[in-house]
N, C-alpha and C positions, 0 to 999 in steps of 0.2 A: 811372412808377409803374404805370401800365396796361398798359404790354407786360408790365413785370415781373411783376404779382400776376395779372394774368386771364389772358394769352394762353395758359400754358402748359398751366391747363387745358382752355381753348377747344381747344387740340390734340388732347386728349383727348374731347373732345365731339365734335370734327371723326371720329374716327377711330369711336366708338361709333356716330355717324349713321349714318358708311359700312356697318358691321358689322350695324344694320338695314336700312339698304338691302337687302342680300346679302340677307340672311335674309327679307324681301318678296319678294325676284327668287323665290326657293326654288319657291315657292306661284302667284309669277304669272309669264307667261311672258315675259323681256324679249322686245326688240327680236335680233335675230344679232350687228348693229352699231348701234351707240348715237347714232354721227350720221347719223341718218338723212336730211340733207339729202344728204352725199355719199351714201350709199347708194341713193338716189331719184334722182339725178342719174347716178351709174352703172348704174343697173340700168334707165334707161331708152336705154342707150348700147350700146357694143358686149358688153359682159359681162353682159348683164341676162340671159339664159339661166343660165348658172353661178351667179350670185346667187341668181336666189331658186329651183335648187333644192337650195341651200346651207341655204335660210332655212324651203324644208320639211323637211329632213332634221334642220334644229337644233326644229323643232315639233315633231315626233316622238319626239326623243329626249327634250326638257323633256316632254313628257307620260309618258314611260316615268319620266323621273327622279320626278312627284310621286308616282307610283303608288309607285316605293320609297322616300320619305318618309314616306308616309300610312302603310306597314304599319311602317316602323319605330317610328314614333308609337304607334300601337296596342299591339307586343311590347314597349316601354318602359311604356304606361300598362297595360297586363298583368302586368307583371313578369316575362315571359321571357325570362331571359335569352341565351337561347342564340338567338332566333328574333329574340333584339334586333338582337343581334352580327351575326348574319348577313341580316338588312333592313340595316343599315346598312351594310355589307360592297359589298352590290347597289346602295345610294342612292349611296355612292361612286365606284364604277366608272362606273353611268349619268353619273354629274356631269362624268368625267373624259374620254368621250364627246360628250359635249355640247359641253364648253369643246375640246376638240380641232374638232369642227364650228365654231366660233367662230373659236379661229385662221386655219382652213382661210380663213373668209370676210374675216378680217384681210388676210390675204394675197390672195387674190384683190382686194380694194381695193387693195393697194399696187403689183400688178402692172398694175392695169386703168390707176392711175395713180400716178408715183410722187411726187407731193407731197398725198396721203392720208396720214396719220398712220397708222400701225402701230396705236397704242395709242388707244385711243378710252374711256380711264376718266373721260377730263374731263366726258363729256358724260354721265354715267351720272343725276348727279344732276338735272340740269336737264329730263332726258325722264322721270324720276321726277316733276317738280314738272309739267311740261306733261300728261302722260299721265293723273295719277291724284292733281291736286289742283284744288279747286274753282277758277272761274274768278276770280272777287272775290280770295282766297287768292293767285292767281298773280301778279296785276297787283300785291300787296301785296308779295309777295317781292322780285319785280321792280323797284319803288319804293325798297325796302331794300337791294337790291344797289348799286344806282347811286348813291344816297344817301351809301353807306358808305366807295363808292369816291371820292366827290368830295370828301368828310368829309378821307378819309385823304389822298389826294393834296392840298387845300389846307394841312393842316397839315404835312403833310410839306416842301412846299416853302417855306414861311411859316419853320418852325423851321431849315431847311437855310441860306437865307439871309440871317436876321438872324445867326444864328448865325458865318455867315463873314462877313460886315459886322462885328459887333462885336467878336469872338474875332479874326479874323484880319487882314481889311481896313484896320480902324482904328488894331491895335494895329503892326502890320509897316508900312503903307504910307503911310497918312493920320489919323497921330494928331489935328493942328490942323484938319481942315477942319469944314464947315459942318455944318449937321444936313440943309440941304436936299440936300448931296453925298452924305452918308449913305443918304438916302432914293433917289437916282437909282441908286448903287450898290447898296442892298439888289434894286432890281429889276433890274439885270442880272445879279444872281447867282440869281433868281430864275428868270429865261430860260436863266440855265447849266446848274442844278441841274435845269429843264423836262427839257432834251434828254438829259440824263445819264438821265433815268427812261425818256426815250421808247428809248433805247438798249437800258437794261436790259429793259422791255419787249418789244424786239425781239427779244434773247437769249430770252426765258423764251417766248418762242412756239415755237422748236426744241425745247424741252423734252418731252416723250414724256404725262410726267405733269406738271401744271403745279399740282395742288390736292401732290402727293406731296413739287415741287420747293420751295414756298413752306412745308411744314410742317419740310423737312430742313434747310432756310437759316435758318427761327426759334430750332430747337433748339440748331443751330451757335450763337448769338448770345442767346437769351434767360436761356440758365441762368444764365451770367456775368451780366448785369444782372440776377437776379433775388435774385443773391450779393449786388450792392452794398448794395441796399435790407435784405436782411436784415443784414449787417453796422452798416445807419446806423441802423435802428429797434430792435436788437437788442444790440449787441455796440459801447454810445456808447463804450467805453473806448480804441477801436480808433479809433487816426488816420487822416486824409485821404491820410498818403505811405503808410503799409500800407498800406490798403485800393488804392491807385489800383498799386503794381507787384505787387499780389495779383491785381486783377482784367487786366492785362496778362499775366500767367504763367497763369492760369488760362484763359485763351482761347488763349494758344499752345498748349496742352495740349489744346482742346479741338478743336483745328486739325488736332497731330501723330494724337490718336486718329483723326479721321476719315480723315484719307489713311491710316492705317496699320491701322484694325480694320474688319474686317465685322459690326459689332454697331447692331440699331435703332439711329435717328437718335433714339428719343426719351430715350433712357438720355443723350444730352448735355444734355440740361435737369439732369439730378440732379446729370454729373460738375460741370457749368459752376459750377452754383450749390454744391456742395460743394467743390470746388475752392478758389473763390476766396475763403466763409468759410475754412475751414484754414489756409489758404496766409496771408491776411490775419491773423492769432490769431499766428501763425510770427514772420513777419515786425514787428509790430508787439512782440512777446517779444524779437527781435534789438534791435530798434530800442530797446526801454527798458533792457535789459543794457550794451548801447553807451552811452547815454546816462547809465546808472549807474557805469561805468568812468571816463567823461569827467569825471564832477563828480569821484567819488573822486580822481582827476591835480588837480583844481584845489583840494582841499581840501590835499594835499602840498604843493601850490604857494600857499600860504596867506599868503606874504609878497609874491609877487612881484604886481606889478603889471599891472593889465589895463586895457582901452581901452572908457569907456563913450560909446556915439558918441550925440552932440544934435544939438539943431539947429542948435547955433552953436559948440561946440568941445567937447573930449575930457577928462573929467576922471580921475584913477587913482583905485583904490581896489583891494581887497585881495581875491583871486580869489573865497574864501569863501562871500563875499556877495552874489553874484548870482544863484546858483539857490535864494538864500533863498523861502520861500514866506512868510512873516509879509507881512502888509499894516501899510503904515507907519500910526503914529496920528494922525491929524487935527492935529494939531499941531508935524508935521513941521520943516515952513517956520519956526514961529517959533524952533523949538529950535536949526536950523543955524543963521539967521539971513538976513541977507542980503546976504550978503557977495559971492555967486554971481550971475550970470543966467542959469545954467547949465540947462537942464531936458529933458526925455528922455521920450520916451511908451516906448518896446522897448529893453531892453538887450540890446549883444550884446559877449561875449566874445572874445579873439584871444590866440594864444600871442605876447609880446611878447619884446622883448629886453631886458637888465637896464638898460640905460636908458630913457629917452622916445623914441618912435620918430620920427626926421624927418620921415614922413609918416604918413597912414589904412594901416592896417595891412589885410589881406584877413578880412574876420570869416568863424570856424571857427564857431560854433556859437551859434546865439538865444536867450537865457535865456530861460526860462520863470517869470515873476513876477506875482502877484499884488497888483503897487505901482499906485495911484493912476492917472489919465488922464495926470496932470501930475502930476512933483514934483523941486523945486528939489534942485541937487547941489552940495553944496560943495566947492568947489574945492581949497581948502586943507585940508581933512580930506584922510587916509590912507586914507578907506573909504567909498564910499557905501551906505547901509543903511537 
């Protein structure tokens, strides 16, 4: 429920932060390169010449750039517009300038060494929080990060392996054993799913942008669950089998667009989650048409005989009457009598043959009935009802 309802706007928070950042940077002058541990470590090695007169050339030019924001400023709170157009014309070029000196010094890190990141946007925010937030403030953040991250990784692997313990372990392998078995095996799925994260982990470190890589992988994945929920709180008329090969098509969907479009990753939160409502609405309209056609065949078939399966043997009665919706009256049992020991919590239907069938026949389809927990079937009746 929490990936689903909050994260996808926290995406959007994530992305407006960034968007002040930038617009901070405007006015104060970054860093050339944002990790300044390499930077410091390089520049005091054999490239330290080229670096920092990389890092006064990019001084110079952030100082030319505020000087063409400040008069842009000014012909906008003037209203000139022509002096606007053209401050702002000049605040663009300087910028375009500047981030070229930037590159410049990118590259110069990757040649000095070549396992230096190219791209250095990871560290943008953290030298924002170190540079130009109080010290109490920092240690608080810093508390919250790590916090957040232990939060997420215990529940992650907590939910990961009970879940294959009880879903899978128990149900495929070790139906009868113990609960203390249960428990030894919940913890080495807990040490598998560990390394499976330390893995992925490893992967997301090659990653260029690691804040850009984690918001493109939510989008992929959050809309679809964001579809379910709105389907279960919104749309109760809609079943469990629509809904669940709705939200399977709607994620292959969400799959084909991304290898196949060059469009924001964020527009897959909308397709995900519209998607899988429609598709679900669809699908669940197939399924009640279907199901409308199947009873109409058994209403035609209104003499023949069907197989109501109990706990203890199989009585006939007359097709009709099982997708009857009435609930029997409290007084059921004494009207048939008790002539039966016959009784049945689910009915389910089978196309039979014009005799009794020698054996349990393959059940087609599970009536849907409004009858009792319990209620006795008479055997010798033509109908159960």
């Amino acid at each position: 429920m929490f990936n689903a309802v909050f994260k996808i706007p926290m995406q959007f928070f994530i992305l407006l932060l960034g968007a002040l950042v930038f617009v901070f940077y405007q006015f104060e002058c970054p860093p050339v390169y944002f990790n300044e541990a390499a930077w410091q470590y390089q520049a005091g090695h054999g490239a330290g010449e080229k670096l920092h007169a990389l890092e006064r050339q990019y001084q110079a030019l952030h100082s030319e750039k505020q000087e063409k924001i400040q008069a842009w400023l000014k012909a906008q709170h003037a209203g000139n517009a022509q002096a606007s157009m053209q401050a702002r014309a000049e605040a663009v070029a300087a910028l375009e300038r500047s981030e070229a000196t930037r590159a410049e010094a990118r590259s110069a890190m990757k040649s000095a060494d070549a396992r230096t990141k190219g791209n250095d946007s990871d560290y943008i925010f953290i030298t924002f929080i170190l540079r130009h937030l109080p010290h109490g403030l920092i240690g608080l953040l810093v508390a919250v990060i790590f916090a957040a991250a232990m939060s997420s990784k215990a529940s992650e692997l907590t939910a990961l392996a009970s879940t294959t313990t009880v879903d899978f372990y128990k149900e495929a392998f070790k139906p009868d054993a113990s609960d203390a078995h249960y428990v030894a095996a919940s913890k080495w799925f807990t040490i598998l799913w560990g390394g499976i994260a330390l893995c992925f982990a490893l992967f997301a470190s090659l990653v260029e942008n690691l804040i850009q890589a984690v918001n493109i992988l939510g989008s992929i994945f959050y809309g679809v669950v964001l579809g379910l929920f709105v389907v279960a709180f919104f749309l109760k008329w809609v079943r469990g089998s629509a809904v669940f090969w709705a939200a399977l098509a709607a994620q292959a969907l969400v799959f084909a667009l991304y290898f196949s479009l060059n469009i924001s990753y964020l527009w897959y939160n909308v397709i995900g989650c519209g998607a899988c409502v429609v598709l679900s609405l669809l699908i669940q309209e197939f399924f009640d048409v279907h199901a409308a056609g199947f009873q109409g065949r058994l209403h035609s078939m209104s003499a023949t005989p069907v197989i109501c399966f109990g706990s203890s043997r199989a009585a006939f009665f007359r097709a009709d009457t099982c997708l009857r919706k009435s609930r029997r009256p409290a007084d059921t049992n004494a009207k048939l009598g008790a002539k039966s020991s016959f009784s049945f919590t689910t009915a389910t239907t089978t196309r039979v043959r014009p005799g009794p069938p020698s054996g349990i026949a393959r059940p087609m389809n599970r009536c849907r009935s409004t009858l009792p927990a319990k209620t006795n079937c008479n055997g010798n009746s033509p109908r159960c009802t």
